[in-house]
Every structure is written in C-alpha cells, then in structure tokens.
LUMDOTI-406579 format. One record per residue: x, y, z of N, C-alpha, C in turn; residue in three letters. Coordinates in steps of 0.05 Angstrom, whole numbers, plus 5000, padded with zeros to 4 digits. Example, Ala and Ser with C-alpha at 12.3 -4.5 7.8 and 13.67 -1.06 7.14 Angstrom:
REM residues 2
526448865156524649105156526449345156ALA
525749555142527349795143525850015157SER
***
This chain:
REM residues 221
765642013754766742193734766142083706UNK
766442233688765642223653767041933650UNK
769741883647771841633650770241413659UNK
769741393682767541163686765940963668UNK
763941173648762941043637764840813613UNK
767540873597768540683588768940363604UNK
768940323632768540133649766139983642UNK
763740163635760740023634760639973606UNK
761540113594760739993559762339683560UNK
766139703565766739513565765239263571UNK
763739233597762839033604759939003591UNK
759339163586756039083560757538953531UNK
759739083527760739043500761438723506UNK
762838663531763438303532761838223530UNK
758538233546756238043550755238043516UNK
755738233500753738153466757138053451UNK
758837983466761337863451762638093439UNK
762438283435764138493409766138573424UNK
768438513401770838593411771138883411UNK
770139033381770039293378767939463371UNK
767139743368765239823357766240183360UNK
764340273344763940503336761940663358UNK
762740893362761541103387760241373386UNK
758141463375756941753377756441843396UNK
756942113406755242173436754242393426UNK
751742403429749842663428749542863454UNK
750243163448750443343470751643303492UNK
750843173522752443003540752642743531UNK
752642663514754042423505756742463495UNK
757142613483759642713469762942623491UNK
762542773513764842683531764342413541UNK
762942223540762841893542764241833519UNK
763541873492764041763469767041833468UNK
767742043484771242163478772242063505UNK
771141923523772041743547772741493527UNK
771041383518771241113510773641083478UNK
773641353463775641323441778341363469UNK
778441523482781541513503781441293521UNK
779841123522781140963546780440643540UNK
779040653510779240473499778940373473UNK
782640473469783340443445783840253430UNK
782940103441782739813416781539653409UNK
778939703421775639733419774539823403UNK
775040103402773440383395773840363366UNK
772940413349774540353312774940713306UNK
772640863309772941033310769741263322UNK
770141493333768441593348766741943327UNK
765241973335764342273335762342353349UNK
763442643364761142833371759442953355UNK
756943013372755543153366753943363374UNK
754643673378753743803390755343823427UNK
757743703425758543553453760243843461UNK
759643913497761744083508764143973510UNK
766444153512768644223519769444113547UNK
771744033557772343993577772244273594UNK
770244323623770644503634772644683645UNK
772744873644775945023654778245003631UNK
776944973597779344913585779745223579UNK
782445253571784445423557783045533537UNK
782845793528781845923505779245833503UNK
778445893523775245703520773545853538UNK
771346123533769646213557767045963561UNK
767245783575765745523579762345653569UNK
761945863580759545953587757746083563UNK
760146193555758646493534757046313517UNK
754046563505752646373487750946213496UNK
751446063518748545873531746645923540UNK
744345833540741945913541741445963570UNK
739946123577739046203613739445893626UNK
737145703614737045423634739345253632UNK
741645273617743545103624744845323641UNK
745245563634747445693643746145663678UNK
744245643690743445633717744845313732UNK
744245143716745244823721748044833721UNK
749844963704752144983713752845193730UNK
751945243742752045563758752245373795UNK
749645283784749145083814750644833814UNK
751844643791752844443788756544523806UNK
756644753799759144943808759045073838UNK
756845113846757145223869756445023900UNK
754244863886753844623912752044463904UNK
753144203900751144013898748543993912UNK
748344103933745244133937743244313928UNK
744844563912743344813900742744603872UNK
744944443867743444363834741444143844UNK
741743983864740143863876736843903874UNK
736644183893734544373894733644463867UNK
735044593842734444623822732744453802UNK
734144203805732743933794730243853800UNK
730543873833727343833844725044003824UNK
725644233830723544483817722644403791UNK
724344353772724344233747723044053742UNK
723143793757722043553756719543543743UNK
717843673758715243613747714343713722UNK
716643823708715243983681716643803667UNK
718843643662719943423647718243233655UNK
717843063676716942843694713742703668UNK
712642883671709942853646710243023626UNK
712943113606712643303592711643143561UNK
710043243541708443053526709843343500UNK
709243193476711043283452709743543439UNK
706643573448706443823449707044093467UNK
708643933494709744153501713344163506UNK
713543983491716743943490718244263482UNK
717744393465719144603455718644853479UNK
716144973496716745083517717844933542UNK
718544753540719244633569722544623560UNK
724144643533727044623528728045033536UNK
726845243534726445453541727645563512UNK
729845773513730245913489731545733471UNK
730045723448731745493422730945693397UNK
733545623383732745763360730745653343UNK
729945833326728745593299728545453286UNK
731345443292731645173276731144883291UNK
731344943315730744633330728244723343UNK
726944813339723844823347722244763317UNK
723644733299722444613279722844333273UNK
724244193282724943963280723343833308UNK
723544053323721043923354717743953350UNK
716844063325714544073312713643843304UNK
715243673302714943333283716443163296UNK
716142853285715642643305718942693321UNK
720642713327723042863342721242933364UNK
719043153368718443243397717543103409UNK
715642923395713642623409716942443420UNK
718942383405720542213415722742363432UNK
722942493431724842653455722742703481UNK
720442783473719242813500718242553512UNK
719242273499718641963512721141963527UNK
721542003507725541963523725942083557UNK
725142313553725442453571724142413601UNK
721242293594720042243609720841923629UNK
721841703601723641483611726241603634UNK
727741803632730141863638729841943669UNK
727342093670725342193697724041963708UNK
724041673703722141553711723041483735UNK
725041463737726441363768728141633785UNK
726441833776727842083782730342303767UNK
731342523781733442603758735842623770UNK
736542383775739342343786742042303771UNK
739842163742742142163727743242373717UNK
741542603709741542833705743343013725UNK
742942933750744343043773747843053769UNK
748142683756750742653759752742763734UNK
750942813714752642933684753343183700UNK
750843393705752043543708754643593728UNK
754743443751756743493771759343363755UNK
758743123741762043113723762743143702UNK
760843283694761743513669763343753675UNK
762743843697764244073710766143993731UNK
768043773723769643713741771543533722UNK
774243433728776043323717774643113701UNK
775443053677773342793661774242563675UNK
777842533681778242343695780042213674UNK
780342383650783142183617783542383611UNK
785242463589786142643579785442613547UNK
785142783540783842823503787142773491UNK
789742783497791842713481792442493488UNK
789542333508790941963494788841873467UNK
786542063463786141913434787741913418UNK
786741723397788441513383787141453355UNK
784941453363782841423342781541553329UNK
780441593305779641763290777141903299UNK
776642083301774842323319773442463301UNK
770742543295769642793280768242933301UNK
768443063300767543313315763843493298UNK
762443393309759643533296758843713310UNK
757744053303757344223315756444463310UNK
753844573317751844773298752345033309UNK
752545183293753245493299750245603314UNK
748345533313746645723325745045523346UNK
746745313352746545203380746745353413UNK
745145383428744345553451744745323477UNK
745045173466746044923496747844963510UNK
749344853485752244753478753044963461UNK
754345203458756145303441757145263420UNK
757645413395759245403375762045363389UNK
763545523402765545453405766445243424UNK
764745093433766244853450766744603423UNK
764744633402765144463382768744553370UNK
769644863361771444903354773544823369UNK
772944823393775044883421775844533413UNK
774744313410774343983409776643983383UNK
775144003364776243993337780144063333UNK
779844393347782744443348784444253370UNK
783944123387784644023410784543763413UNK
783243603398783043323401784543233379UNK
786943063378789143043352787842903327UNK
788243093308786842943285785042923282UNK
783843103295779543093299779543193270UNK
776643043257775543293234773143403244UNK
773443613226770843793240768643803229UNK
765843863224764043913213762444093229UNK
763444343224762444553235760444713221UNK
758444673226754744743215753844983211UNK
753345183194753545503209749545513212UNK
748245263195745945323183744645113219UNK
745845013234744444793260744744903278UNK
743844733300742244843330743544553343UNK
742944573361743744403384741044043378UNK
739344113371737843873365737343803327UNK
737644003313736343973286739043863275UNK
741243923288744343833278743943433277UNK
743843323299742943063302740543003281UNK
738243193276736142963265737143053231UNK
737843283217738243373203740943263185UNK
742543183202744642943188745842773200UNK
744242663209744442463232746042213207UNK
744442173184745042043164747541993151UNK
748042293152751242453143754042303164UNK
752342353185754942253207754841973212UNK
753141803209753841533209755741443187UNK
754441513157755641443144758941553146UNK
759441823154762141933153764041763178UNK
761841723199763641543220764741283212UNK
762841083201762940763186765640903170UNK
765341073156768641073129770341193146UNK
769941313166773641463182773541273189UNK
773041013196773640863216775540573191UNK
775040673161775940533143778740683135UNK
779540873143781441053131784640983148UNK
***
C-alpha cells in the first residue's frame, strides 16, 4: 500500500544520516509525499503535491470525471482484477519499453497543449529516459501504483501535521482539476496553488522553480 513507502524513505534517509527533509511528489508521487508528511512527522519539515490524485472512493469527489481514455482504462482494470490490469500492461509495454522523445507525446495519448509543448523540448528526451529506465526490469512497478492507488493508502490525511501545498493545473487530463481541489480542501491547512493556465506535465516543468522555492519557506513559517 501507498503507507509503505514512508518505511523505505525512513531507512534511505538513516543510511545518508538526515534526520529530516523536505518531500515533493509528482502525479503518483503526490500520495507518497502525503504518506511520508502523515506518518512521518518529525522528519518531514514540510511537503507539496503536484498534480497528485485524491484518495480513491473520497466524498464529494467523482474520482474519474475528466481523465483521459488511457488512465481512465488502468483504473477500470486496476478495479476490476489484477490480472485485466496485468494483461493491460503487457499490451502497453512495448510502446513505453523503447519509447524515444520523439515519440513521447503520441505514446502519453490525449494531452492538451499545453504539455505537448513542454514534451516538444528537452522534458520529452528526459521523460522518455525515464520511462524507459522505469520499464527496464518490466512494469511492475507501474502494476503496483496502480493497484494501491485504488485501494486504502493505509494513514489517514487528518494525521498531517505539517505544512502541505497542494499544486494543480486546470487543464490537466491525468489527474483532474478536482482531485487537486478535493486535497487542498481536505488536507488541514493545505495551501493551494491552483493553475487555471497548466496540464498535468507543463505544471511541474513550468514552476517547478516556484514550488521549491515556496516549499524551502512553508517549511520556515
């Protein structure tokens, strides 16, 4: 489950000595980074999402609306049987597995323009390395977000403690405008920076700058 991962940072965070540090999670990073501000609060100095879903099944929250065909299928199958998302992944494989930066932007499927312009320049060359690293030992890891993303995180968002921003682009097709709102209202004391002009990837490269620096000073406040 999502919770888990605060277990593994802990123990990387002992081997380089640091008692504490600061946490971003990008898209599925987002519920790690809000694992690690709830379950380790005196570590964490302070955290922000970016572009990050909602806990599944929340309250006032249609999980779904708004996402693009290819996620909405991965949670469709992540929901109905681990072997359909299983099977889904397989099919996929080989178009991530060697995907190269000039074909990064048809291999992500519907994106708006705004993050197919930011996948035009060096962003598509490095997301499509990334990607290819992430595939190199298969997509299992991939396998496991999705199955505990759509299932209990395993903490609760009213034990954070720590100062939270919430980053999140209105014309994002991943990830939703409203799972960013749904965070913001719901996580105590979150601030928000809600984008009306970003996308699900141009949000990260576009003020990526903005949110370090805003995380380093909440974490002074």
């Amino acid at each position: 489950m999502v919770a888990d991962c605060s277990t593994d940072t802990a123990n990387i965070l002992d081997q380089f000595g640091a008692d504490c540090f600061f946490v971003i999670g990008w898209s599925g990073g987002g519920p790690h980074a809000l694992a690690c501000a709830a379950l380790l609060p005196q570590r964490v100095i302070a955290a922000s999402t970016i572009a990050s879903p909602a806990p599944y099944g929340s309250q006032n929250l249609d999980w779904q609306a708004g996402q693009d065909k290819e996620t909405i299928e991965k949670v469709q199958a992540a929901l109905a049987d681990p072997d359909e998302l299983q099977s889904l992944l397989e099919r996929e494989e080989p178009k991530f597995a060697q995907v190269t930066g000039d074909q990064i932007i048809a291999a992500l499927g519907d994106l708006p323009d705004v993050d197919k312009a930011v996948l035009s320049g060096p962003l598509g060359a490095f997301l499509a390395d990334n990607i290819r690293e992430a595939y190199r030992n298969g997509f299992w890891g991939l396998f496991d977000d999705n199955i505990a993303f759509v299932r209990d995180w395993g903490f609760d968002l009213s034990r954070i403690k720590v100062p939270v921003t919430v980053w999140q682009g209105a014309k994002d097709r991943m990830v939703p405008f409203a799972h960013g709102q749904w965070l913001a209202d719901n996580v105590r004391d979150a601030r928000a920076h809600l984008l009306a002009e970003h996308g699900h990837l141009s949000l990260a490269v576009g003020s990526f700058d903005k949110i370090l620096d805003d995380l380093i000073a909440s974490g002074k406040r």
